[in-house]
N, C-alpha and C positions, 0 to 999 in steps of 0.2 A: 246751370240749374237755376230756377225760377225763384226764385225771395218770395217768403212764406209770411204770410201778415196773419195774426193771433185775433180770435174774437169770441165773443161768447155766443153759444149757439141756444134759444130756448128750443126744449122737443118735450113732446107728451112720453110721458115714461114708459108707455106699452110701444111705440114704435124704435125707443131708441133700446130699449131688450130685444126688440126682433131684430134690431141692426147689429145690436152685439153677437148676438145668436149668428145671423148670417156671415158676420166680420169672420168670427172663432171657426166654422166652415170652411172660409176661404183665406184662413192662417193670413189675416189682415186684422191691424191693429183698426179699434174702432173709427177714430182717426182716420185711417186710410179706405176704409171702407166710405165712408162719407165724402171724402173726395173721390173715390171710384167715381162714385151713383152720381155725384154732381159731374162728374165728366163726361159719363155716358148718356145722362141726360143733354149736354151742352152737344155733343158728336149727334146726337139722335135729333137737336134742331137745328142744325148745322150753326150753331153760336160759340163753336170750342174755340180756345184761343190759337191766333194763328202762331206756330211756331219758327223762332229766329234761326236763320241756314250759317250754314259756317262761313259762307262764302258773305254773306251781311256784313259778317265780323271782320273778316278778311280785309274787307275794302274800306273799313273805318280808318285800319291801320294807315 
């Protein structure tokens, strides 16, 4: 699993009630709904992070 770095996010207050709103919808904590929407944005410009195979690990051994 990926290491989570903490930061403060400013957001206009009527978009971050639509994101709780949407979060509570999709029984996702607010939090994780904003990582969703930044992932699907990242996948949707082909910029997502590339993820590490087991076999990478493997061979570090």
């Amino acid at each position: 699993m990926s290491k989570k770095k903490a930061f403060a996010l400013r957001i206009n207050e009527e978009m971050l009630k639509a994101i709780e709103k949407w979060a509570s919808d999709e029984f996702r904590s607010t939090n994780g709904q904003i990582e969703w929407m930044l992932m699907q944005s990242l996948k949707n410009h082909n910029r997502a992070p590339k993820k590490k195979t087991d076999s990478n690990e493997e061979s570090d051994t």
